[in-house]
C-alpha positions as CSV (number, residue, x, y, z in Angstrom):
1,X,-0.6,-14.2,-24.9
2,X,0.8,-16.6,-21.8
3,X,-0.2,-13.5,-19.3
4,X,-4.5,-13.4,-20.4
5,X,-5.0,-17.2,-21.5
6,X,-3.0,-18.9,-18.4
7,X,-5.8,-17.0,-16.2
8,X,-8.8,-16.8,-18.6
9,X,-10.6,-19.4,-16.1
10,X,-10.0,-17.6,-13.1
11,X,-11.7,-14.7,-12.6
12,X,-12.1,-13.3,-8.8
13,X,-8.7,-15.2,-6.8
14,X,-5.7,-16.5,-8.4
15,X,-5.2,-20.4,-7.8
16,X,-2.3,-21.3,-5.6
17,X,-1.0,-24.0,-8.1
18,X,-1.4,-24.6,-12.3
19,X,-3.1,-27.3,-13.1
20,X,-1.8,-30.5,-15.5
21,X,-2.3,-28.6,-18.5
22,X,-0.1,-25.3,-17.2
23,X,-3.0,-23.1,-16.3
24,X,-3.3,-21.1,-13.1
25,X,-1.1,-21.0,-10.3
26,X,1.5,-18.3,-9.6
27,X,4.0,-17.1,-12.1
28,X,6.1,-13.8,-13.2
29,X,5.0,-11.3,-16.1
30,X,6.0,-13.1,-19.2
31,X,7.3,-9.6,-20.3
32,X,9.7,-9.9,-17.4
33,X,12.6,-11.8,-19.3
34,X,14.5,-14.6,-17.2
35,X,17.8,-12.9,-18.9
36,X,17.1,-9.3,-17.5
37,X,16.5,-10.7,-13.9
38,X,19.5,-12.7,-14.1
39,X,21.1,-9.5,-15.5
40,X,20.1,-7.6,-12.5
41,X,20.5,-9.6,-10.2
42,X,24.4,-10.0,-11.7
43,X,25.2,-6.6,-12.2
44,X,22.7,-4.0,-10.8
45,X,24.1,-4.4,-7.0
46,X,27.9,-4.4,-7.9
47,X,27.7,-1.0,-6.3
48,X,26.1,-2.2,-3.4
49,X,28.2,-5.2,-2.9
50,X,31.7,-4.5,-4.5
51,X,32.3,-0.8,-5.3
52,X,31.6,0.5,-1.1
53,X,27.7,1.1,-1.4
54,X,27.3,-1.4,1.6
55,X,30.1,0.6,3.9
56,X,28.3,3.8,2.9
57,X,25.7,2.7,4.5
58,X,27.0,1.7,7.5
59,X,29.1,4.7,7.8
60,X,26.4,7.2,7.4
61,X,22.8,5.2,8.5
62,X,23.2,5.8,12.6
63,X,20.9,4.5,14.9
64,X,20.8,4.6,19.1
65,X,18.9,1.6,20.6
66,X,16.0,2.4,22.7
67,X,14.8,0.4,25.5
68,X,11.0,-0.7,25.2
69,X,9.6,1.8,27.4
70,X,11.1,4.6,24.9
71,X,10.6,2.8,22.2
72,X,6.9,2.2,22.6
73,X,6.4,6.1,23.3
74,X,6.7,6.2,19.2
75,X,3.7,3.7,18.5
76,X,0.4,3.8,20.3
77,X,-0.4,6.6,23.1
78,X,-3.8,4.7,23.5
79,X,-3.7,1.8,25.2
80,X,-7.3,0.8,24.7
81,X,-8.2,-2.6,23.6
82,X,-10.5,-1.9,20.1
83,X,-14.0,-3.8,20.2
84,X,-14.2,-5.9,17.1
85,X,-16.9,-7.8,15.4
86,X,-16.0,-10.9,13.8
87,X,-17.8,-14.5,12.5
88,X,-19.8,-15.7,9.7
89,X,-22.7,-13.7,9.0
90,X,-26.1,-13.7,11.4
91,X,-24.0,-15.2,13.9
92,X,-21.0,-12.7,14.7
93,X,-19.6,-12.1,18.1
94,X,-17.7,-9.1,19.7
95,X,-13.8,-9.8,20.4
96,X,-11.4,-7.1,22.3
97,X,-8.2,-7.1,20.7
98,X,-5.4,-5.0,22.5
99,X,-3.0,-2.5,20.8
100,X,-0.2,-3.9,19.0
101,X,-2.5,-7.9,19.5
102,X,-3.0,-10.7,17.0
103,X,-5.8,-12.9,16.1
104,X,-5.9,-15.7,13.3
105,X,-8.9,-14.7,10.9
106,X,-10.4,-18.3,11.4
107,X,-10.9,-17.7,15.2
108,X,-14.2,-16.2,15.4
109,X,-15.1,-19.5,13.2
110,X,-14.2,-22.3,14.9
111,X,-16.9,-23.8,16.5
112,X,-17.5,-24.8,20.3
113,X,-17.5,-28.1,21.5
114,X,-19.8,-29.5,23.8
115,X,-17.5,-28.5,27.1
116,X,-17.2,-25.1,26.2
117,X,-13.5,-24.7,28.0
118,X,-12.2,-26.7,25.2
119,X,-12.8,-25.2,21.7
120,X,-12.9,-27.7,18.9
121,X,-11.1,-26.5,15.9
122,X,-13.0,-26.3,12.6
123,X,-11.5,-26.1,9.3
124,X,-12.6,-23.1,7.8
125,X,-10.3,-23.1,4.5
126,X,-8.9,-19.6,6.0
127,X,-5.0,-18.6,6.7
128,X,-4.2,-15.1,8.4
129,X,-4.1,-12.5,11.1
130,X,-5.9,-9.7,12.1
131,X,-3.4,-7.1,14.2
132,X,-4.8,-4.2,16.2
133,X,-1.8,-1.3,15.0
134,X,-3.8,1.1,16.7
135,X,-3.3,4.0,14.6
136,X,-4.5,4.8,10.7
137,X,-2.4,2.7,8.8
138,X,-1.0,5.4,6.3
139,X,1.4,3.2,4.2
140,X,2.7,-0.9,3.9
141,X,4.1,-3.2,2.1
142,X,6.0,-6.4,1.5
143,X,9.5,-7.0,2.0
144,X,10.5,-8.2,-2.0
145,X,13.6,-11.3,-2.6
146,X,12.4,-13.4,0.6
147,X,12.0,-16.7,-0.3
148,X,11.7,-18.6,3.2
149,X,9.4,-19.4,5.5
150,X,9.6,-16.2,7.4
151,X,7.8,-12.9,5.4
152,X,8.4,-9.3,6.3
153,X,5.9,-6.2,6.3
154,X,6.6,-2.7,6.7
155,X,4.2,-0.3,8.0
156,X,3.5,3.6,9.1
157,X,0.9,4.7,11.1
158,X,-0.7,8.6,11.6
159,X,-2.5,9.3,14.7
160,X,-6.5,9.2,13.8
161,X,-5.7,13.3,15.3
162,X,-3.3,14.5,12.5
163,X,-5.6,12.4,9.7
164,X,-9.0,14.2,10.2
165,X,-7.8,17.6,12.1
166,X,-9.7,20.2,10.2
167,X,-6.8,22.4,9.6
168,X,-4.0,20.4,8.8
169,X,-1.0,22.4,7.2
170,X,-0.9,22.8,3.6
171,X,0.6,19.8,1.6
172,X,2.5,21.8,0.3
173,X,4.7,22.4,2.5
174,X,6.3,20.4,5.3
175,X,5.4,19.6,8.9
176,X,6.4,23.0,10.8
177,X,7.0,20.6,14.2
178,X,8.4,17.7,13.9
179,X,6.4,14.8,15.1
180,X,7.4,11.3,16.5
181,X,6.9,8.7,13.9
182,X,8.0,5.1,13.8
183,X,8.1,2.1,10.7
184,X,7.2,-0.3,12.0
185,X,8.1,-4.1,10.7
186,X,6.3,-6.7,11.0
187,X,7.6,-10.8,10.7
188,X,5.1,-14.0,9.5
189,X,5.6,-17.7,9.4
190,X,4.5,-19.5,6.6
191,X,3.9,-22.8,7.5
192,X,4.9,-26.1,5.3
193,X,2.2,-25.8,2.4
194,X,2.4,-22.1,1.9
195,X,-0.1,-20.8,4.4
196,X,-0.2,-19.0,7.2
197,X,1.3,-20.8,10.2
198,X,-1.9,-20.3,12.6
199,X,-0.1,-21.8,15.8
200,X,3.0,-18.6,15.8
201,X,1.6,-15.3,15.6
202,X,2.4,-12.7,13.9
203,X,6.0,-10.3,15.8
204,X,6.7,-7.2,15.5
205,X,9.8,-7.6,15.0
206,X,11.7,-3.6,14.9
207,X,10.9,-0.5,15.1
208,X,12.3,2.4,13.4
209,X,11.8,5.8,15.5
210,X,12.1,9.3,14.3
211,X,11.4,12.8,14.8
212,X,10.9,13.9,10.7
213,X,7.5,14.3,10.9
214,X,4.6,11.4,10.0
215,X,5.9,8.5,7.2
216,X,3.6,9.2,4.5
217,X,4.9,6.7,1.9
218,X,7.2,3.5,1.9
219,X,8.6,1.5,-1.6
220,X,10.8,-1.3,-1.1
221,X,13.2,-1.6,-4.0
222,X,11.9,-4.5,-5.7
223,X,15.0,-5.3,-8.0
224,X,16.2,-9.0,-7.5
225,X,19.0,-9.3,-5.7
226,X,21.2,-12.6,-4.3
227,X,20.8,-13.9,-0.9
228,X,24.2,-13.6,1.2
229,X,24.3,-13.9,5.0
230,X,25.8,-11.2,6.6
231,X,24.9,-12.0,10.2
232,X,23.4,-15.1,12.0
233,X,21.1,-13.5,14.6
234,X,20.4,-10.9,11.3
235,X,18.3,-10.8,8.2
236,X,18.9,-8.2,5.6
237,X,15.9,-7.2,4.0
238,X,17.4,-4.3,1.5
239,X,16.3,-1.0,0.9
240,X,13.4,1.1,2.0
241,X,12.6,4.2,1.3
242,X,10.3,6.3,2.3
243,X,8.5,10.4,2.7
244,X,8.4,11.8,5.4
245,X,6.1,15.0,7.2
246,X,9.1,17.3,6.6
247,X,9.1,16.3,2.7
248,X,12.5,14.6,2.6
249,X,13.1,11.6,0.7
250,X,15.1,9.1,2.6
251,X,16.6,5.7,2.0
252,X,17.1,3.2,5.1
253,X,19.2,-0.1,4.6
254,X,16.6,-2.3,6.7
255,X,18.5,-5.4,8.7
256,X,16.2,-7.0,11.3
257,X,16.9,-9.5,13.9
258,X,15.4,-13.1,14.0
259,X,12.2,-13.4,15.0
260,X,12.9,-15.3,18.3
261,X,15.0,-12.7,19.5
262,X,12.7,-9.3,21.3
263,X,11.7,-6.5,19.3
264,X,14.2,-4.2,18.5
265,X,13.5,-0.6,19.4
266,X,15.9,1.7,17.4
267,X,16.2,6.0,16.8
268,X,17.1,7.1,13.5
269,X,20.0,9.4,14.1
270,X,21.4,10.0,10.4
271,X,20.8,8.4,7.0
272,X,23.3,7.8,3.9
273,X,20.5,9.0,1.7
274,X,18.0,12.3,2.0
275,X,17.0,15.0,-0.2
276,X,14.6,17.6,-0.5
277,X,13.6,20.2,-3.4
278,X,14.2,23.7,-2.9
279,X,10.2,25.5,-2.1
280,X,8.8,22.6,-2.6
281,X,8.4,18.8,-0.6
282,X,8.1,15.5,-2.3
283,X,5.0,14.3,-3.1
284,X,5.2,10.4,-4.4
285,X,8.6,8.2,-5.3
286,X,8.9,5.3,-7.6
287,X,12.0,2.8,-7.4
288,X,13.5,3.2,-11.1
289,X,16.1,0.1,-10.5
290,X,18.3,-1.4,-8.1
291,X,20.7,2.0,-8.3
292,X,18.4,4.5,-9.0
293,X,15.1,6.1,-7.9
294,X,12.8,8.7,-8.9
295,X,10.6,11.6,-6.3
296,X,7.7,13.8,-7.3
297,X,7.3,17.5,-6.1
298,X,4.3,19.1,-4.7
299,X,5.1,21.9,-7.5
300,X,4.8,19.5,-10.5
301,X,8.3,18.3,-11.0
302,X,10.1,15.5,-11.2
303,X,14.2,14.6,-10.1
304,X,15.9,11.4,-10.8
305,X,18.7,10.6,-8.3
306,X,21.4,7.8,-8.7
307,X,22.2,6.4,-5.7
308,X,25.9,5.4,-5.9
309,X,27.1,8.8,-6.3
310,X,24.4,10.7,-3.9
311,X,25.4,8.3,-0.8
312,X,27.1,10.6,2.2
313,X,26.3,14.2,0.8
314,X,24.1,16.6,2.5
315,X,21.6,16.5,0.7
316,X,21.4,14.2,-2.5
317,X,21.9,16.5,-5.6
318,X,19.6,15.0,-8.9
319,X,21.4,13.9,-12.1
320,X,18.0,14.8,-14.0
321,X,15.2,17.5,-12.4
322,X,12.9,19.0,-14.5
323,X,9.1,20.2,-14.2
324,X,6.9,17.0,-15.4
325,X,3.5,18.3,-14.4
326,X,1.6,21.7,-14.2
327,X,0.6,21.1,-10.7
328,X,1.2,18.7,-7.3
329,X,1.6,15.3,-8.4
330,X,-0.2,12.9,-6.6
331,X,1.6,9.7,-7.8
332,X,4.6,9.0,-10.1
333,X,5.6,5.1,-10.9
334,X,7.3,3.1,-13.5
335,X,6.9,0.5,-15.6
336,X,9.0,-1.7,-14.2
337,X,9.8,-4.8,-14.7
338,X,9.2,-4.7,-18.2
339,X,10.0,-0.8,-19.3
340,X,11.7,0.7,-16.0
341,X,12.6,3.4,-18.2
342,X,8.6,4.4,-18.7
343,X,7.2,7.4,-15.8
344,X,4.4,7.2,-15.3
345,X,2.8,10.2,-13.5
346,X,-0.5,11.9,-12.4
347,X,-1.3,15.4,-11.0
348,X,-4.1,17.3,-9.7
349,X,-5.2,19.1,-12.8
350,X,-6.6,15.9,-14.3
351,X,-3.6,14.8,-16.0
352,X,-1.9,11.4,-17.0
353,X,1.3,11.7,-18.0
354,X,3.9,8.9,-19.6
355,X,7.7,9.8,-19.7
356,X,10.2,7.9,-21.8
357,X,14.1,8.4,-19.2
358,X,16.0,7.5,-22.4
359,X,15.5,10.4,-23.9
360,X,15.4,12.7,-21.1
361,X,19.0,14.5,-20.9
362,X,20.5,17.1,-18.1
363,X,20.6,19.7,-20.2
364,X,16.9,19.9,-22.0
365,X,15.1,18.0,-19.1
366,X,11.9,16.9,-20.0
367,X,10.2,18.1,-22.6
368,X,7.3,17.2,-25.3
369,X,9.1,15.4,-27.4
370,X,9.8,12.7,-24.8
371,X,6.2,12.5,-22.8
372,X,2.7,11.8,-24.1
373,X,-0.8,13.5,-21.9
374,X,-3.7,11.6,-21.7
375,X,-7.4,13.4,-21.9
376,X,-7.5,15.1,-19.2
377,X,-10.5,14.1,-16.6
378,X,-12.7,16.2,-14.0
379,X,-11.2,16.1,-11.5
380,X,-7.3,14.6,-10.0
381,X,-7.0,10.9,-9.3
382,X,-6.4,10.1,-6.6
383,X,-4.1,6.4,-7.5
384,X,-3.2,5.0,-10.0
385,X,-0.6,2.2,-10.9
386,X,0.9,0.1,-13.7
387,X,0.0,-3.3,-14.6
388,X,3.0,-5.3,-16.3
389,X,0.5,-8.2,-17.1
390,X,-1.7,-6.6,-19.8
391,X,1.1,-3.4,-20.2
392,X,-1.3,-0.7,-19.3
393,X,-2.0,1.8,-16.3
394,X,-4.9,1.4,-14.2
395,X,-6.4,4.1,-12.8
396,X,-10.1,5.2,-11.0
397,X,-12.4,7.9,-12.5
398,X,-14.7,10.0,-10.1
399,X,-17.6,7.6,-10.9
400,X,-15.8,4.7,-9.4
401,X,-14.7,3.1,-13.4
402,X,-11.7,1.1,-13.4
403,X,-9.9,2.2,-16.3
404,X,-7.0,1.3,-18.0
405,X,-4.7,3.4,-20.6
406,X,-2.8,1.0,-22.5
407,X,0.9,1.7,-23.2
408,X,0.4,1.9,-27.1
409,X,-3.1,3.4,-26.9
410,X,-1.9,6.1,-24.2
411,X,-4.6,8.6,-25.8
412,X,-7.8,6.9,-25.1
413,X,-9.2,5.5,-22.0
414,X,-10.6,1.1,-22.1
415,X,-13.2,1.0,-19.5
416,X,-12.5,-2.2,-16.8
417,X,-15.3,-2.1,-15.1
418,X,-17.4,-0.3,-11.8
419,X,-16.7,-0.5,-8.2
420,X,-19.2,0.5,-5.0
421,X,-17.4,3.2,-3.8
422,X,-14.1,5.9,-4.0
423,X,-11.1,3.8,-4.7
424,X,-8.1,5.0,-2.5
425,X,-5.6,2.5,-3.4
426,X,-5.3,0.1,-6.1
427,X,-2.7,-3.1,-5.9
428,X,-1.3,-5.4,-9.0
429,X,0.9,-8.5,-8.2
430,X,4.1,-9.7,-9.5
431,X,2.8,-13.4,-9.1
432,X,-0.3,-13.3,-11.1
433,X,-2.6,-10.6,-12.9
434,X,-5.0,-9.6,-10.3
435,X,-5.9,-6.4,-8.9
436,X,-7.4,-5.4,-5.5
437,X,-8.9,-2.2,-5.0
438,X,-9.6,-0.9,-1.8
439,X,-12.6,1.7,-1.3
440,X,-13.5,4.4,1.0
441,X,-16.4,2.6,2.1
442,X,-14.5,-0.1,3.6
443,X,-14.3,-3.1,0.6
444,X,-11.6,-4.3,-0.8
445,X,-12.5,-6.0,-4.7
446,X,-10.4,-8.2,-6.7
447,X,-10.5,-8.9,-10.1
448,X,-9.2,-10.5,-12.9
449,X,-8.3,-7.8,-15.7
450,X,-6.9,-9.7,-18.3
451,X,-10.2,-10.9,-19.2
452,X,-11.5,-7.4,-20.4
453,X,-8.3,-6.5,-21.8
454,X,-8.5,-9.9,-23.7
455,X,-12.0,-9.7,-25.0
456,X,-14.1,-5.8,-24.7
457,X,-17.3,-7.5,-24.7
458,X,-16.3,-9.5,-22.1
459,X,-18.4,-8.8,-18.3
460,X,-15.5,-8.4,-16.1
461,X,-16.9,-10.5,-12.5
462,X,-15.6,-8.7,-9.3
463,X,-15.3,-10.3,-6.1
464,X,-15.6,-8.8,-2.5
465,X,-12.4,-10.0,0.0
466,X,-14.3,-8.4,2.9
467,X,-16.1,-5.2,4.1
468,X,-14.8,-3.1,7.1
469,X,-16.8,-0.4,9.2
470,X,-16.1,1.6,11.9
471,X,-19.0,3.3,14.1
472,X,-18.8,5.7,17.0
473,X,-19.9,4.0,20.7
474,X,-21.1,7.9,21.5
475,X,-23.9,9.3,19.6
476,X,-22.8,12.3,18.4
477,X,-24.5,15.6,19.5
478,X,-26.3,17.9,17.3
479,X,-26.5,21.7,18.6
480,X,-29.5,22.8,16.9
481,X,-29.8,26.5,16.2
482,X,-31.0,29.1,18.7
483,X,-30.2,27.0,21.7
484,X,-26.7,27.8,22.1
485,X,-25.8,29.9,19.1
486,X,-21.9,29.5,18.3
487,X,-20.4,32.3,16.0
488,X,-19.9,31.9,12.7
489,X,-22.9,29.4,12.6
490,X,-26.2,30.8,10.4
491,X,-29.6,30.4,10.9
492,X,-30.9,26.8,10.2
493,X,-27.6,24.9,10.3
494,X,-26.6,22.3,12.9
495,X,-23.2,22.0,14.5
496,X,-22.0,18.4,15.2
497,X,-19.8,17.9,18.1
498,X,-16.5,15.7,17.4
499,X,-16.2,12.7,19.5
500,X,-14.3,12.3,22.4
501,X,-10.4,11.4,21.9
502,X,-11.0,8.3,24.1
503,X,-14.1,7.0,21.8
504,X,-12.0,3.8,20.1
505,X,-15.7,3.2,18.8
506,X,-16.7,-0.7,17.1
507,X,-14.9,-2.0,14.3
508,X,-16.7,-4.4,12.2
509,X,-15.7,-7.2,9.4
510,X,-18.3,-8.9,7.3
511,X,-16.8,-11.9,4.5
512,X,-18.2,-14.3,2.5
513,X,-19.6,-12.5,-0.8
514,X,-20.5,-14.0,-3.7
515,X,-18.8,-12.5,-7.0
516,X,-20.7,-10.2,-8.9
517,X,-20.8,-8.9,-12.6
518,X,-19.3,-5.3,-13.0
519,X,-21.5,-3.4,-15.8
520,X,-20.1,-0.4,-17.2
521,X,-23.4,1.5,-18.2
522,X,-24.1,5.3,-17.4
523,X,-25.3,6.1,-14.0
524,X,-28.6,7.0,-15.4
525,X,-29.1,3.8,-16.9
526,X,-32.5,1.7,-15.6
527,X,-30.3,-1.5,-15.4
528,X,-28.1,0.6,-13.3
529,X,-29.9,3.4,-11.0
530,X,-28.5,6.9,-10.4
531,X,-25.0,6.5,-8.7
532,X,-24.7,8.5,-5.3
533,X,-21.3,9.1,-3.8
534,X,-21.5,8.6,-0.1
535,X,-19.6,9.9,2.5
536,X,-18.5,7.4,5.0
537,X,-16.9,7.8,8.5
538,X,-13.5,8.5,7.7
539,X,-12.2,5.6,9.6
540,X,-14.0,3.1,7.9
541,X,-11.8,3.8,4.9
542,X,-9.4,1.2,3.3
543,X,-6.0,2.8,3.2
544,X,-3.7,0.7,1.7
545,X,-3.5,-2.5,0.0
546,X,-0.6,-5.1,-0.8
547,X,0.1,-8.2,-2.6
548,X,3.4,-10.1,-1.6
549,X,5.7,-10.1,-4.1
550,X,7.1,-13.2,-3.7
551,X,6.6,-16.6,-5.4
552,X,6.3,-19.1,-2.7
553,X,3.4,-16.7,-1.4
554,X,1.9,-15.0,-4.1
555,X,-1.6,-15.2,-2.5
556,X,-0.7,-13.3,0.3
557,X,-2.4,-9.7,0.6
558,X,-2.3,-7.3,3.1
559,X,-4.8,-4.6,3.8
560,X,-4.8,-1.8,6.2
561,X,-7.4,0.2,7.8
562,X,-8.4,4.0,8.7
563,X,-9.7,2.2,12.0
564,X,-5.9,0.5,12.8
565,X,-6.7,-2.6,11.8
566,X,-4.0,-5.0,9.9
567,X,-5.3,-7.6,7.8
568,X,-3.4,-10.3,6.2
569,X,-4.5,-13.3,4.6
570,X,-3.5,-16.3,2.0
571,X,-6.4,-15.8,-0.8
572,X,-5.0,-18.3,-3.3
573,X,-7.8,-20.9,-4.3
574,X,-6.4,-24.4,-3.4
């Protein structure tokens, strides 16, 4: 009961230490055993570290170094500074921040001074970075096992063009061209009390380039691992891997240079690790442990691979692959740390699935006797993920309900609680048990979920980070009928004319909300008026959200934009 009463107070933001009696701060699941890390840490990279799994990787993972101008071919063709909108509210101002440029979140706060050529600097009780990517920010996340003062973010980016192009190819079936791509990684300084160091910005600090088609999805293997120094201008981050346009699964072995050193520009020639099903393309991955991973097919099925024995062959042959789902899985994860050995999956027909590994064997695959369905709902979700702290899965309905499906009560749905909007991604923490959600309508909410899973009758309070929207700066045209009929347009229909490729349009953040009580009543309700779903400008969306996984900076959280926009910030309450 450590995991719902050491938080029961806290309700919105996780504090950034526990008080004298041992509540609050930042701490591991309790159903994470000190033993098992220890364990892992021990003996789940022996064949990494002493049986040749580090020389594989050198021997098959080839890169060619690219000079900047090369290199920077691979990031942002638009060199356009973005107009931004930033300050507190009724007072905001408009900033131009350049492609690839940084600025600390408490900027647009500090207030002038009398001589206005020398800005007097305000405490605002805020620690971060905003960072102009310049594309959609498809996919990110924290580097895991870094416990110094220097934290590491990977990113993808897809061109706004490939994102909203009306006919994309199918997904279910890869790229037909391949198209330039690049990870991109990104270094921050934490300063001596946890924080963001405000006075060094944020450095992109590598870049990966490739030719596989757009990154659609990067994990970093999370297993605990021990620090060792294999090179002095060098910092080995582990492994990362990652889905590509094409619908390969591959793993990279990610070693950056310092941060004082320039950014390293680098072309993927080869990897140690890639597969690919046969008629099909992967879908979603999941990191299973240290040594072993698990992909999703567009086609429903599932293929575990073990890593030591699939390193150098062309491709990775499964141990385990087996349909899972009657459809294209949207998103497949474990339980891990707790029950690694727990799948978790979800598919388009409505479907939750949960998978026990242990009793899945090469020769009978899986089948009913080893995975459990949930009641199937309307329509596919869209996200879902797995929250070690109160061992359920939490997951967003097409009314925009948090719900959770517990791990012994897989059958039946506990209501969490109501969000504004469409839910694209939702994030859980390995420091604490708070969730952030973000929306299509540009929030991003976080919540304490322990305290419904602790108490049903309890009103679960949800908090606003910020709000993020994107407008066009040209009004878009409407070509009303009988003027200039276009074919294939009836009678009384209007046809709206896309924006021009060099409209960056006005990105806009607005902070400060108050927390608010989540109801969970019917949308017809009179407490609770008739629920609309909106359609917002599809660069307005939230795409991705993170929470570091590390101790010393569990409050750290990273959210990306549709509109380019990086945002990173320290939300732990001092």
């Amino acid at each position: 009961m450590q995991n719902v009463y050491r938080w029961k107070a806290e309700s919105v933001l996780p504090s950034r230490e526990a008080n004298n009696a041992g509540f609050g701060g930042y701490h591991r699941s309790f159903y994470e055993k000190e033993a098992n890390r220890k364990r892992e840490m021990e003996q789940d990279w022996k064949w990494y570290d002493d049986s040749g799994g580090n020389e594989a990787f050198r021997q098959y993972q080839q890169f060619t170094e690219l000079d900047e101008a090369v290199g920077s071919a691979y990031l942002v063709e638009d060199k356009t500074p973005l107009s931004l909108v930033l300050g507190p509210y009724g007072n905001q101002h408009m900033f131009k921040l350049p492609p690839l440029g940084a600025m600390a979140i408490d900027e647009p706060f500090i207030a002038e001074s009398e001589n206005t050529n020398t800005p007097k600097r305000k405490p605002t009780k805020r620690s971060g970075w905003i960072v102009n990517i310049g594309e959609r920010i498809q996919t990110l996340g924290w580097a895991p096992n870094q416990d110094g003062d220097i934290q590491y973010l990977a990113l993808a980016a897809m061109t706004m063009e490939t994102a909203v192009e009306p006919e994309l190819p199918s997904a279910f079936v890869p790229q037909a061209t391949p198209k330039k791509s690049a990870i991109q990684i990104w270094s921050f300084r934490r300063s001596a009390d946890g924080y963001f160091d405000q006075t060094t910005p944020p450095k992109l600090c590598q870049v990966i380039c490739s030719e596989f088609g757009d990154v659609r999805l990067l994990k970093w293997c999370r297993a605990p691992r021990p620090h060792k120094v294999l090179h002095e201008d060098a910092k080995d981050l582990g492994l990362l891997a990652g889905i590509w346009g094409d619908g390969h699964i591959r793993v990279l072995d990610i070693t950056v240079p310092t941060p004082d050193l320039p950014t390293q520009y680098l072309h993927l020639d080869s990897v140690a690790f890639h597969t690919r099903p046969p008629d099909a393309v992967f879908s979603s991955l999941s990191w299973v442990s240290a040594h072993s991973m698990i992909g999703a097919t567009s086609n429903g099925g599932m293929a575990l691979f073990s890593l030591p024995s699939s390193l150098g062959t062309n491709p990775a042959t499964p141990i385990v692959s087996s349909p899972l789902q009657s459809t294209y899985i949207t998103t497949i994860t474990t339980c891990y740390p707790s029950r690694p050995h727990i799948v978790l999956s979800t598919c388009l027909a409505g479907y939750l699935s949960m998978t026990d590994l242990t009793r899945v064997t090469t020769s009978s695959g899986i089948n009913p006797s080893n995975t459990v369905l949930s009641p199937r709902s309307r329509i596919g979700r869209q996200t879902m993920t797995w929250h070690d702290w109160s061992q359920m899965l939490v997951t967003i309905d097409d009314n925009q309900t948090l719900q959770g499906l517990p791990l012994r009560r897989f059958y039946g749905y506990s209501g969490l609680g109501r969000v504004r909007a469409g839910v694209v991604t939702i994030a859980p923490s390995e420091c604490h048990p708070f969730i952030a959600a973000g929306q299509v309508n540009g929030e991003v909410s976080t919540t304490n979920i322990m305290r419904k899973v602790s108490n049903s009758k309890e009103t679960l309070v949800v908090g606003r980070w910020f709000q993020h929207t994107w407008r066009r700066t040209e009004t878009p045209k409407l070509k009303l009928p009988g003027s200039n009929e276009q074919e294939g347009t009836s009678e009384g229909q209007a046809v709206e004319e896309a924006p021009t490729k060099a409209d960056k349009g006005i990105a806009r953040f607005v902070e400060g909300f108050k927390p608010e009580l989540s109801m969970i009543l019917k949308p017809t309700d009179s407490r609770n008026p008739t629920l609309f779903t909106t359609i917002h400008e599809a660069q307005t969306a939230i795409t991705e959200v993170a929470w570091n996984p590390n101790l010393g900076c569990g409050g750290w959280i990273a959210a990306g934009t549709a509109s380019g926009l990086l945002r990173v910030e320290d939300l732990g309450i001092p």
